[in-house]
Every structure is written in structure tokens, then in C-alpha cells.
N, C-alpha and C positions, 0 to 999 in steps of 0.2 A: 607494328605500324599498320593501322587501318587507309587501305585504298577504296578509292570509289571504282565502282563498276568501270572495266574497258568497254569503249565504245563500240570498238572493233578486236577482231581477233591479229594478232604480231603472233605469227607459227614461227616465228624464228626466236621468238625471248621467251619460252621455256619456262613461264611462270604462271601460267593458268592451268584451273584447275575447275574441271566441269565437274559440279554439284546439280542434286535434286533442283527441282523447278519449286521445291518449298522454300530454298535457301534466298536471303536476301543480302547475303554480305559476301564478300569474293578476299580472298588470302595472297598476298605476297609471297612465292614461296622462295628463297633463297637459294640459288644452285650448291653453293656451299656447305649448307646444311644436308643436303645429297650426299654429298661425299664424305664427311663425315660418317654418314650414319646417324645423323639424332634429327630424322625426320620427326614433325611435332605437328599432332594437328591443331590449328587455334578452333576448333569446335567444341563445345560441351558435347555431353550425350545427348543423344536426340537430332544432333545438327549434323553429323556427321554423317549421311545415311548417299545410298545410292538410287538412281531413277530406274532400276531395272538391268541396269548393264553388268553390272556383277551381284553377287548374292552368294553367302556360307547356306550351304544347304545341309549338313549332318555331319557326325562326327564317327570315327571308330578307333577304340579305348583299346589298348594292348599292354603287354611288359615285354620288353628287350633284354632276356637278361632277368632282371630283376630291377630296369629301369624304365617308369610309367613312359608311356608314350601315348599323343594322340595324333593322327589324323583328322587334320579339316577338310571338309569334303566344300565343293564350291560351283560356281556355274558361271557363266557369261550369255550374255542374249548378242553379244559382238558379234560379227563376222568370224568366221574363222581367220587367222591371219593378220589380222586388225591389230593385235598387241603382243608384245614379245617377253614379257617381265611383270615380276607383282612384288612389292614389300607388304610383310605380315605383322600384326602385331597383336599382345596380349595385356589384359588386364583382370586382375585377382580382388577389385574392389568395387566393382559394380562400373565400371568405364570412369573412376575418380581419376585413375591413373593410367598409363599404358607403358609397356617396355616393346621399344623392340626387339620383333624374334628370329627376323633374317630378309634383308634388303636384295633387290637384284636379281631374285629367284628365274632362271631362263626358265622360258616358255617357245624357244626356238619350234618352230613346226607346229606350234599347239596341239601333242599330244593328247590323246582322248575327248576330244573337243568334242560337246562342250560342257564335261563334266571333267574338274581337276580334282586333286588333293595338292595341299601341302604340309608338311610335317613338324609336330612339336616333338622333339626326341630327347627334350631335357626338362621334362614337367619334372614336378615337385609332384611325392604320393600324395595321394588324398587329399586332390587342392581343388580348389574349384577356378576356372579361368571361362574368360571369353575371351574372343577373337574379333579383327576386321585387317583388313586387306586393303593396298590399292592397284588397280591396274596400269600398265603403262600403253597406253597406242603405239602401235607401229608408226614410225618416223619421226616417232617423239612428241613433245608440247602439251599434249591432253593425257590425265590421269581420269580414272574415275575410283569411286571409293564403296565399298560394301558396308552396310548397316551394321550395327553390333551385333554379335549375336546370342544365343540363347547360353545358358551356363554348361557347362560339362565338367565332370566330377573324374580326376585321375585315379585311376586302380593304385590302391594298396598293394605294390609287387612282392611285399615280403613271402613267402615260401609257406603252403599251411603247416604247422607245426607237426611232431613228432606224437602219435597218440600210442593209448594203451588198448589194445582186443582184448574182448574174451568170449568165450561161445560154450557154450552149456547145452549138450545134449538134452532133447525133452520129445514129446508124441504131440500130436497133433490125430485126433482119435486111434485109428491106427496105425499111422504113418508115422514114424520114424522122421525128427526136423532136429535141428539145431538153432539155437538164436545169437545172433552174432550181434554184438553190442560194445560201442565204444561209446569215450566222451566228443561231443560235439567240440569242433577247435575252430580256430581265428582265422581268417581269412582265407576259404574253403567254400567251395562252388558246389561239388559232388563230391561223392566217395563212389570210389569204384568197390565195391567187395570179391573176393578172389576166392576159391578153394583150391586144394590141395592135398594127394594122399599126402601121406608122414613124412619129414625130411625128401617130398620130391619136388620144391623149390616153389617159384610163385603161384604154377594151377594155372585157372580157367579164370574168366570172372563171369557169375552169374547175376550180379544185382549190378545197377547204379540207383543209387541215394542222393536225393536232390537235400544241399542246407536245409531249407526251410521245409523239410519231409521230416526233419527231425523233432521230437516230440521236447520240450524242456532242454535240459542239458546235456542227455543223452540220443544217441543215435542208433537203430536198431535193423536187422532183416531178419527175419526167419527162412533161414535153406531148408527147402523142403525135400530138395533133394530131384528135382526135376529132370528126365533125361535118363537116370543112370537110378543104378538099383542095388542100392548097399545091403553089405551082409553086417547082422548085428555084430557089433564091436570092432569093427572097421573104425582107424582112426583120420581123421583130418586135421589139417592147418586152416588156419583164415586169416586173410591179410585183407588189407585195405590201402587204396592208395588212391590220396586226397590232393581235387584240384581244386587249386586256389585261381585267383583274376586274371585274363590274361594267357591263361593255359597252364599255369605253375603247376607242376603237381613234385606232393614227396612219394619217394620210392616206398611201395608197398611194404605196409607195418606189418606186423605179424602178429598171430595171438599162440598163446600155449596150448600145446595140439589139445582138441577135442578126448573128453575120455574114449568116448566110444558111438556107435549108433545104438541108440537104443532099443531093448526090446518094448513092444508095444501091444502087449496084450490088452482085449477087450474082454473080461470075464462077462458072464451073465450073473446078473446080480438084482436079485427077489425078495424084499423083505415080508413078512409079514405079521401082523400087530392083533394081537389077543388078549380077553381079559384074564387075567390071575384067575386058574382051574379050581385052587383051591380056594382063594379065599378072593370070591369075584366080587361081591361086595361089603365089604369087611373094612373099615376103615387105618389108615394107617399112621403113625406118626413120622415126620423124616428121617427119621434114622432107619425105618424100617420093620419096628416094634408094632402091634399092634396097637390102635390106639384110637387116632382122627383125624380126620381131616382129609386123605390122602387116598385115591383108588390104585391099584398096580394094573398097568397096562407092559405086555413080556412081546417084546419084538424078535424076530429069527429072519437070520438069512444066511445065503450059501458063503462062506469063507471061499474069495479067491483062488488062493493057495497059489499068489504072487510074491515071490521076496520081496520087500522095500516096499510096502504098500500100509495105507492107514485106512480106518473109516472114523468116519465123522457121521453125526444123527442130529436130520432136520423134522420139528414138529412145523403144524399149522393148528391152529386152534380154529374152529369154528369156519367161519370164512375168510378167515385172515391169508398173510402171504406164509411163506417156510421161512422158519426163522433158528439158527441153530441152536442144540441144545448141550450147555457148557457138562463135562464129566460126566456123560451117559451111564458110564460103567461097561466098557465092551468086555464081554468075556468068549473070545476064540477058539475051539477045541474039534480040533481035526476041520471036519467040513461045515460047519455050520459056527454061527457068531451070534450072542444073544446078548439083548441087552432089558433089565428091568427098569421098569420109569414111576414113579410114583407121580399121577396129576390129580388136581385137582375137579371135584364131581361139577357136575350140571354145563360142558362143553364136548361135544366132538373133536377129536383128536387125529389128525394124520399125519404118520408119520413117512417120512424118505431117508435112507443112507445110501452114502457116496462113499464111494471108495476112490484112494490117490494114490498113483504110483510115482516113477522116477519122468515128470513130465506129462503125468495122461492123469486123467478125474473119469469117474465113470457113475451118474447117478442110478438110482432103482425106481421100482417102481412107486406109489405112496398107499398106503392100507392104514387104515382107522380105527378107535374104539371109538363107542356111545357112551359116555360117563352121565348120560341122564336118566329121567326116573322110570325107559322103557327098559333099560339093565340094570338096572342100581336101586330100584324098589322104586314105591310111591310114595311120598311124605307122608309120617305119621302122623300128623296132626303138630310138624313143626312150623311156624309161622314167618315168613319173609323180612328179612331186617329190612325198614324204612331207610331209603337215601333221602338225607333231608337238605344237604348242600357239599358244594364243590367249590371250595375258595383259592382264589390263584393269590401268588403272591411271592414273596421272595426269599430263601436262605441266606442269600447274601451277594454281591456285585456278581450281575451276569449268571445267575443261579437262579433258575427260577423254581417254584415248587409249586404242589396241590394239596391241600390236605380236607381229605374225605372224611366227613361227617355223616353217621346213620344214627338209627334208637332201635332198638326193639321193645315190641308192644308187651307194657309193664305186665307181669304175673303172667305170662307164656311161656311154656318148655325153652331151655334155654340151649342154646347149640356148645357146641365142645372148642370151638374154632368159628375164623370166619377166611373163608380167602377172596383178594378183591381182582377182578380183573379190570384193565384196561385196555380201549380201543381207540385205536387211533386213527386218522380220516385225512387222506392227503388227498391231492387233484388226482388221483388216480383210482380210490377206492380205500378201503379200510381193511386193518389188519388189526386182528386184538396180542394181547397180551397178554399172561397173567402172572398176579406177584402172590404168592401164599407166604406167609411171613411166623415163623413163631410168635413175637412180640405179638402177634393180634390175637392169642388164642385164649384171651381173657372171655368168658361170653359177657362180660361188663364194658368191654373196649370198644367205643362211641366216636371214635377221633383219632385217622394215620396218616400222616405226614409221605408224600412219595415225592422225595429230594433228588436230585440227581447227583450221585457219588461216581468219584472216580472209579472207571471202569464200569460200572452197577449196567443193568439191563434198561433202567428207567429214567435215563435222561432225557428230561424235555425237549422237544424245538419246538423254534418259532415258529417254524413253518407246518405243523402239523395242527390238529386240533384235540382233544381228548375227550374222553366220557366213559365213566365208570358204571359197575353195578357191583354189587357185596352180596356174595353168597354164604349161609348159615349153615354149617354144617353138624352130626352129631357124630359118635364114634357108632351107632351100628348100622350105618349108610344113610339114614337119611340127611334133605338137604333143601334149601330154597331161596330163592335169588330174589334179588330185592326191584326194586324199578329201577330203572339207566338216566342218570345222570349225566349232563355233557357239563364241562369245564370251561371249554372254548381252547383256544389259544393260552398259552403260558403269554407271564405277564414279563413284559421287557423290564429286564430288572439291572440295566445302564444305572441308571439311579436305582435306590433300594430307597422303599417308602416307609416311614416311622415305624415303631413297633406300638402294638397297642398300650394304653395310658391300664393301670392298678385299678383294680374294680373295689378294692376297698371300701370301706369297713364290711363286713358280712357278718347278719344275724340271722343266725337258726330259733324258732320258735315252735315248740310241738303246741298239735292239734288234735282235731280228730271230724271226720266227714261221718256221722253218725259213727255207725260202733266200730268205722276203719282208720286207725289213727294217721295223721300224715306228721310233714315237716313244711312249714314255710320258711323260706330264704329269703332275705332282703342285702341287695348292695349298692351299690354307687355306680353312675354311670361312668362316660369316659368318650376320649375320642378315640377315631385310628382302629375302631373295633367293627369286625363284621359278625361277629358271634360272640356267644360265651358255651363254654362247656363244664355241666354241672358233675362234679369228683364228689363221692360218697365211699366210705368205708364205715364195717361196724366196729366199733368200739372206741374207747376215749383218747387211748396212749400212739399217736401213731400208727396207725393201721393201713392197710395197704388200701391207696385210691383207688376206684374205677372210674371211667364214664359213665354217666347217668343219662343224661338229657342234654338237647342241644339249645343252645336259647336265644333265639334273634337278637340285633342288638338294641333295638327299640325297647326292650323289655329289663326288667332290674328287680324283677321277681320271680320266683318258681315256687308249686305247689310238688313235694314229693308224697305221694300217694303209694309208694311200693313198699313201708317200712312193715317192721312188725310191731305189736305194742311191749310197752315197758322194756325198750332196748334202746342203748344208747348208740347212736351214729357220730361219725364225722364226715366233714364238709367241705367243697374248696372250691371255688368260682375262678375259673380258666378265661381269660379273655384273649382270642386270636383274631390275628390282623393278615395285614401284608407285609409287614416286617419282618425281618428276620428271628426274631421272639416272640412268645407269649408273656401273657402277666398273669399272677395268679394272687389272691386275696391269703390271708393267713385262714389255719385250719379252725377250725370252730365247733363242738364238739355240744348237745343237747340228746335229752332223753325220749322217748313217747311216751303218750298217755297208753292206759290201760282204756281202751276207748269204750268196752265194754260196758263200765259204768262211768259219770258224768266224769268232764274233764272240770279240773279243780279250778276255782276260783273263789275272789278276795270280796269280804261284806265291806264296804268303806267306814271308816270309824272317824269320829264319833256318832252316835248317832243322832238325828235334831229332833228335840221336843219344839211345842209350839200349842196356841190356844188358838184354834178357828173362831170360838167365841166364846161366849160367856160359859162356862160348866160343858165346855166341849176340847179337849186336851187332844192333841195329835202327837205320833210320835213316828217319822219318818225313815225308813230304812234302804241302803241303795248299792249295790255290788256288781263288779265285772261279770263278761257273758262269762259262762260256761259252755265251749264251742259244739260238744253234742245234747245238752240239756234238750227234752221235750217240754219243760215243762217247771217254776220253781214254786217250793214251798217255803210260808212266811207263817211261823211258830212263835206265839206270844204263849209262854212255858208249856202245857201241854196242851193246849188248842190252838190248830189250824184255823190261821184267821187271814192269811191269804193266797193265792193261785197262782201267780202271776204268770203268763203265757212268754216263748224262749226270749222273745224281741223287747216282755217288759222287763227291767233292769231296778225298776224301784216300786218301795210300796211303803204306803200311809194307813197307817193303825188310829181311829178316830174310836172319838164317844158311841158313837152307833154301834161299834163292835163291839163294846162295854169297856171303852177303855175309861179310867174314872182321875177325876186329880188328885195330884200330888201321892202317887202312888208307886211303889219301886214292881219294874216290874225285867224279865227275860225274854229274850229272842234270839232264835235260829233259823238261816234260812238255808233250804235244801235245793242241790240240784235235782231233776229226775231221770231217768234214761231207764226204760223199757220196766218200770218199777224199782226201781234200786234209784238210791238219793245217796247223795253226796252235799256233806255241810258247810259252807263256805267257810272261809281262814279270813277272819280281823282283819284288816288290812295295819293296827299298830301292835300286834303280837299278841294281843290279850287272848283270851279265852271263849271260848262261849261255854253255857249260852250268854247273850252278852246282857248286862245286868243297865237298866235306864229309868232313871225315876220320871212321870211323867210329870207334866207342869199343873201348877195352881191357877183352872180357869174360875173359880169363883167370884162374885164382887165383894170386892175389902170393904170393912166398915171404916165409918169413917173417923177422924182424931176426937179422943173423947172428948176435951175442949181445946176453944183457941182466944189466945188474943193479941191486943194489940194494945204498944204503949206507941205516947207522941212525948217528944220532946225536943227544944231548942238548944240548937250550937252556933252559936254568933247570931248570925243572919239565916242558917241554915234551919230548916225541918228535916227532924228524923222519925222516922216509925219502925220501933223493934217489934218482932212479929213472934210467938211462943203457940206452940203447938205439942198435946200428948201424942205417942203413935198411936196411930190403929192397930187394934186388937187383931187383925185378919193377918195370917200369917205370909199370905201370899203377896202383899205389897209390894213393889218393887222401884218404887220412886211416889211422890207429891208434886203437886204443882198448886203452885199460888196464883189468884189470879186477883186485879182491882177494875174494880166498877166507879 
């Protein structure tokens, strides 16, 4: 029931209720509803607020037990004295709803004036509630009301649960530590950490551990033993004991005693790196055999002569970072520890080992070999393999690869091996790599794939960038490195990008560049392709492929210039992409010329006779190049009757040359090459020399008589026409003509 504003204040009827000066509506309150207990405000949120006389000023969150509690903390701007009593109440939906939480509360004497509490001692855990209050006046009739107030969130009073220790003796250079480490648990503020000698109950506690101090899902200290000064193999306990919201804590867990303190020896530890005495540059194979490819660089240092200790051997290449090196080969014997390395030539080498005990690492110094050509000789006149590309691209989803393409300059001393390094370049600087690979030790091999395989040394990232260079090597030290290629970035290979399209059909055709025979290729374009790589083997039946040449993909021919003459090769055109495969053309299999004298070629048959004119007979001859010919010769039976220079390809035998009519006559024509001739082949299988009667240019006589009859058919004129042949043998049709 809505009232209008009292005019006046009646302090004896107990039903006003002083609100903010925002308020514009005034409340009935019922004394009944008092007694009861189900005071109700008719306010929304917002409306319900006070002018300053009361206010929840903060709150503090506890457990009782293991039962959430909160204090509301509060104020008055009243008088002291002015009011005797407050009802409280709560809401868990944003002020939608409100319960009451205790009506009547005395305030006799107004303790603590003018800052109170009052108490929730039956919160629900991990609830969220607000609060508001009203005040009651002294002598009654006037209330005043507190604003909502902000949220506050009840403690989780459950107990932090039960955990498991364990602490592992370890060094800390030469200090003697232990690390204590348990699982991080549930509703837990700190850990206290405790020691203790062996069976002598909780200890000391030296650490506290904040929750959010802990790393993941573990929690950890290192005792380092601070204060006190253990003898090695001295045992301890470690306990911990975790407080949870509120002040909970569980009784100090325990872990299983420590083995011992450890010993914590710092050896002095000196390597030093040297070339192979005997055989300093001598090349080797991996296994160790002599052979190529491979320098020995023999490392020494002082054995420890620590129980439970390892070493481990870190290289750096060049100006790269250390990077370790997988089965050294450590061989230990009394005081000294040596280990042999086989690298590869034309890099700086330093090497570092570390030695690890029970808890403690201890690196060494780092000492070098020169695997260049101020140790290892000078190139003898072996020539640098060309880097001619670096194509990123992918193996397969999230896999990405490089595959390195070079040439070496055709008819150059060939190397034994080749091994490639890689350098990589992050925001902080660069560090090389390097892969030496059997599979590359073809000196034919033009194209290597560097995939990243599980576990392998040569997995891409993204974040990195790369760039190559290929060094040639021989087996009796010499060696030389190609120009540096960069890669870039591996290609994101989320999506995997087609593989290239079949270069198909491929044709081999021998030649010859004067007296050097070659091979020309011809094949079919394609998409999806960044290159092609041309595969060559000798002989007809399957023979073993190499890399040749590398051939952009604009291109769909290659000239091979490196053959020898009258030796049959085969052929295979490789096209790679970004895909996870290449495509390759079937093998194709041609012979060379003997380039030495002309390359063979076809006369065209038949041959054409013809009359320029009258008593003047032509007989026309015309044949494919012959691709080193200087020169051809045109033989009408044994006189040279004509020259023709490489570019002319036909020639005409006239009267002027004494060619006469109707006369049978032979012709051959010759290639030339440095004097020596070669006789072309028929092009329909006949023979030479090839046997041509020339034509009847004479003028024919004419028919010895002729005549003519007339005669009628109905209405029709006819004229039959009668003619002897001519006597001239050369005839070759009549013609009638009327005037």
C-alpha cells in the first residue's frame, strides 16, 4: 500500500522511515512485520541507499572451524548514543533478493564508536554475498538504512589436502643443497617447509612458499643448508605443512629421508683439441678408414677421478653457439680422457666438455682446430661447387624442408664427397651447423633434401632463418666451398602446397658443337614447379642416375655438353616443387656422334628434275643439317659440281654445269668436317649414289598432220578433230586451240 508523504513527523506511530534526500516515495512499515522478523524493503536496488548516517565500510573473511565466516565492518556519522540496535541482511543475486541475517542486534553503549562489525557465522563456502543494514534511533521511530554494498567472496574452508615430498640430494657448485619438491594442492595459501635430522620429529622450518611461488603443478625450495654446516652423508627429513583460507593448515607431511648430503667436488677440468699427428691431413671416411671427406681433430683432458660422474663434448663451428655432440666416443684411462672426432674441412672447430656428477656440472675450458687451407694444404686446382638455389617447401603437414641445389663446372677435377653446412640466424645472432651425409658422396649429386626427421639434428623453425654453402671435397685433403646461399624462413606448411605436375614426354637427340659431341633434351612444361633437375647415367639398360644440371622452370631444354663421343647415355628430368614430392619423366636412352667427323644426316628423296627453259634441264637436290659439317659437297658421278656453305641445305644442278636432256644421271652429297666427309643416307632407304634421269628440255615437233571433219546431228554441229603424234619424244600433253 503506497502512502503520500507525512506532512508532519507523529514520533509516537513508529512507522517512518528517514531515507536519502534522492528518495521521492516514503514506506508504511508495519510494526508486525517487526516482530515477526520478515522485515521487507519495498526498494529496488539503487533506492534503498543512506544520506551518510550509516555505511558498510569492509569486510574480513575467516573459517571457524571449518566454517566460512565473514565480518562486516561499518560506520555511523550519528552521535554516539543516538541509536541502540541495527537489523542486517543479505543477498547472493546482485540485491534481486535478500534474506534476513539477524534482527535486534544490541548496540547498548555503542561500543567502538564509530566504527562497528557485525557478523555472518553461517556463510555458504565460496558464495558470493552483499550486505545492508538498518539503524534504529534511540527512543525509537526513525531508522536509517546503509547502501548495498560491494561483493565479497566466502573462503573455501575445506583443509589443504594431504600431499606427497620428496627431496633429492644435489650441489649447487660446491655447496652441498637438496631440493624439496612436492605437488602443488587445493585450497592452500603457503607451505611452510621444515627440516629435520633422521627420525628427530618435525625440525626447524627454513622456507615459506607463497601458492602462486609455485611453478605449474609442482612446488619446489632448494635447502641450501643455511646456518648449519653438514657433514657429507648426513641424513634429513622434509616435511611440509600447508595453509589453507582462513588459517587451515594440515599437520606437516613428511617426505622419505634424504639419501645423504652430498659430496660436492669441483675438479679442474682442461681440455685440449689437436690435429691427427699422424695423419693431420689425410682425409677420412666415417667409419674411420681412410678415405674422404673427414679431418680427425683428438681432444684430451684430465679425468676427474670422481665416482658417478659423466662427460659430455660440446663443439661450436665457426662463430656459431656450442652445440652438443651426439656419441663422442669417450675413451678414460687412469688420468686423462680422450675423445676422436672426425669433421668436416674448410671450418674452425671449438671444442668444450663438461663433466656431471651426483647434482653438480662443471664446464672446461674451449680449444680449437683450423680445418682450413692454413692446415690442411691449399686447393690443388679443385674448383668450387656453384650454389644455384635453395627451395623451401614442404614434406608433409607441419613439416617443412629445403632442398639444396649446386652444379659443378662441367670437365673440372671432380671431388670424392661433398658436405653442406648450415647457418642459422635468430634475433640474437647466428650459429652454423653442419650435415656431412654419405648419400651425397656421388661427385654427380646436384640436389639434397634437409627434412626434419624425428629426433635428426636438422629440424626447421619458424622462427629461425637459414642459409647454406656446399663444400667439395677430395680424399687427399683438398677442398672448396661454394658461395652462401640464404633460404629464408621455412615455408608454413599448415596447408601442404601441390606437388609438381610430370614433365613428360622427354626427347634426347645427339649432336655435336663442332668436334665436341653433346646431347639435347627437350620436355614438357608443367605447373607447381620451381626447378627441374637433369639425371644422366651411361649406358642403355638402367644404369645408375646422377645429378647433372639444374634447370629453372622457365626453361624446357637443356644442352648437355659433358658427354664423350659414340657412348650411349641415359636421361631423366626431375621436376621439384613445394610439395611433398617430385615428378619425374620416364628414362630415355640415345647415343653420341663421333663428333670428330661430320654428324650424319638424311639427302630428301625423290629428287626434282625440272626445265628452266628451253634445252636447259635442272635437277634439284636437298638434305638435313649436319650439326658440325663446315662445309657440303654436291657430286654429279665423279665431278664436284657443287659447295654449298653449313647454313645452305639445297642445291640445283643446271645446263651451265653441263647438265644435258633427258639423260640418266648419279649424285652424292658429302658432309665436311676438318677434311674428312660424310655421305648423306636417302631419306626412303635407297642407296647412293642416287641414280635421276634428267628432263627433256628440247622443243617437240609438231603432229605430222591434222584434221578436221564437220558433220550434222539433228540440229546439232559436230567437228571431229584427228591428229599424228609428234615425233619428239619429250611431249608431254597437246593443246587444241580455235580461232
Amino acid at each position: 500500500m503506497i502512502l503520500k508523504r507525512a506532512l508532519s513527523h507523529n514520533c509516537t506511530q513508529k512507522t517512518l522511515v528517514r531515507l536519502s534526500k534522492k528518495h521521492v516515495r516514503w514506506f508504511l512499515l508495519v510494526p508486525a512485520l517487526f516482530s515477526a522478523g520478515l522485515f521487507i524493503f519495498g526498494l529496488s536496488r539503487g533506492e534503498l541507499r543512506a544520506s551518510g548516517e550509516a555505511a558498510i565500510t569492509g569486510f574480513a573473511k575467516d573459517c571457524a572451524g571449518m566454517q566460512p565466516t565473514v565480518s562486516i565492518q561499518w560506520t555511523t556519522s550519528l552521535a554516539n548514543g543516538s541509536f541502540t540496535k541495527l537489523d542486517w541482511y543479505f543477498s547472493t543475486n546482485n540485491g534481486s533478493t535478500w534474506t534476513t541475517g539477524d534482527t535486534n542486534v544490541g548496540l547498548i553503549g555503542n561500543p567502538g564508536y564509530p566504527n562497528y562489525v557485525f557478523n555472518h557465522t553461517t556463510a555458504n563456502a565460496a558464495t558470493s554475498y552483499q550486505y545492508q543494514f538498518t539503524l534504529y534511533a534511540s527512543g525509537g521511530g526513525i531508522t536509517y538504512a546503509s547502501a548495498m554494498s560491494d561483493q565479497v567472496t566466502t573462503y573455501d574452508c575445506t583443509p589443504p589436502p594431504t600431499t606427497t615430498v620428496n627431496a633429492k640430494s644435489m650441489c649447487q657448485a660446491s655447496n652441498p643443497s637438496v631440493r624439496v619438491y612436492w605437488p602443488k594442492t587445493a585450497n592452500t595459501n603457503t607451505y611452510d617447509v621444515y627440516r629435520a635430522a633422521h627420525n628427530a620429529g618435525t625440525g626447524i622450518s627454513f622456507s615459506t612458499l607463497q601458492d602462486a611461488d609455485c611453478a605449474s603443478e609442482t612446488c619446489e625450495v632448494i635447502d641450501t643448508y643455511q646456518g648449519i654446516s653438514p657433514v657429507t652423508d648426513d641424513v634429513y627429513d622434509y616435511y611440509i605443512k600447508a595453509t589453507g583460507p582462513g588459517g587451515l593448515t594440515k599437520s606437516p607431511v613428511g617426505s622419505n629421508p634424504v639419501a645423504g648430503v652430498a659430496a660436492c667436488p669441483v675438479p679442474a677440468l682442461t681440455v685440449t683439441a689437436d690435429l691427427d699427428s699422424n695423419n693431420m691431413c689425410v682425409a677420412y671416411n666415417s667409419d674411420g678408414t681412410l678415405g674422404r671427406g673427414y679431418f680427425k681433430a683428438i681432444l684430451s683432458w684430465n679425468n676427474s677421478g670422481v665416482a658417478s660422474t659423466s662427460y659430455s663434448v660440446y663443439q661450436k663451428i665457426d662463430e656459431g653457439s656450442l652445440q652438443q655432440i651426439a656419441d663422442p666416443g669417450i675413451i678414460c684411462s687412469g688420468g686423462t680422457c680422450n675423445a676422436e672426432l672426425l669433421k668436416g674441412a674448410g671450418h674452425v672447430y671449438d671444442f668444450q666438455v663438461r663433466v656431471t656428477g651426483t647434482g653438480w656440472s662443471l664446464s672446461s675450458n674451449t680449444d680449437g682446430v683450423d680445418f682450413n687451407s692454413a692446415t690442411c694444404g691449399v686447393s690443388l686446382g679443385l674448383q668450387a661447387p656453384i650454389l644455384e638455389g635453395v627451395i623451401k617447401g614442404c614434406q608433409a603437414t607441419n613439416q617443412p624442408n629445403f632442398i639444396i641445389q649446386w652444379s659443378y663446372p662441367p670437365g673440372a677435377t671432380l671431388p670424392n664427397r661433398y658436405t653442406i653446412t648450415e647457418y642459422e640466424t635468430d634475433a640474437f645472432g647466428t650459429s652454423n651447423r653442419e650435415f656431412i651425409d654419405p648419400d651425397t658422396a656421388s661427385p654427380f649429386f646436384r640436389s639434397y633434401s634437409l627434412t626434419p626427421q624425428s629426433g635428426s639434428a636438422n629440424t626447421l623453425s619458424q622462427n629461425l632463418a637459414y642459409a647454406y654453402t656446399i663444400t667439395a671435397l677430395t680424399s687427399n685433403g683438398e677442398f672448396n666451398t661454394s658461395n652462401k646461399m640464404s633460404g629464408g624462413s621455412p615455408m608454413d606448411c599448415s596447408i601442404v602446397p601441390p606437388s609438381p605436375d610430370n614433365p613428360s614426354p622427354l626427347t634426347v637427340t645427339p649432336s655435336c658443337s663442332g668436334a665436341n659431341p653433346t646431347m639435347r633434351l627437350n620436355w614438357s612444361g608443367g605447373a607447381h614447379i620451381a626447378d627441374y633437375v637433369i639425371l644422366r647415367g651411361e649406358g642403355a639398360l638402367n644404369p645408375v642416375l646422377n645429378s647433372l644440371a639444374i634447370v629453372s622452370a622457365g626453361n624446357t631444354q637443356y644442352t648437355d655438353g659433358s658427354v664423350a663421343g659414340q657412348t650411349t647415355y641415359t636421361y631423366q628430368v626431375q621436376a621439384f616443387g613445394y610439395g611433398p614430392t617430385t615428378a619425374a619423366t620416364a628414362q630415355v636412352s640415345a647415343q653420341t656422334y663421333d663428333c670428330t667427323i661430320p654428324v650424319p644426316f638424311t639427302v630428301n628423296m625423290p629428287l626434282t628434275t625440272a626445265c628452266a627453259a628451253e634445252d636447259q634441264p635442272t635437277i634439284t637436290l636437298s638434305w638435313s643439317a649436319s650439326a658440325n659439317a663446315e662445309s657440303y659437297e654436291v657430286w654429279r658421278g665423279a665431278t664436284q659440281v657443287g659447295f654449298p656453305q653449313p647454313t645452305d641445305l639445297t642445291f640445283t644442278d643446271t645446263a651451265a654445269g653441263g647438265l644435258l636432256n633427258n639423260t640418266d644421271y648419279t649424285y652424292t652429297v658429302n658432309a665436311v668436317l676438318s677434311g674428312t666427309a660424310r655421305t648423306g643416307t636417302p631419306s626412303d632407304g635407297s642407296f647412293n649414289p642416287l641414280a635421276i634421269r634428267s628432263a627433256n628440255c628440247q622443243k617437240p615437233e609438231p603432229p605430222a598432220s591434222f584434221t578436221a571433219t564437220f558433220q550434222c546431228t539433228g540440229q546439232d554441229a559436230q567437228v571431229s578433230l584427228a591428229a599424228t603424234a609428234s615425233a619428239s619424244a619429250n611431249v608431254t600433253s597437246y593443246q587444241v586451240r580455235r580461232t
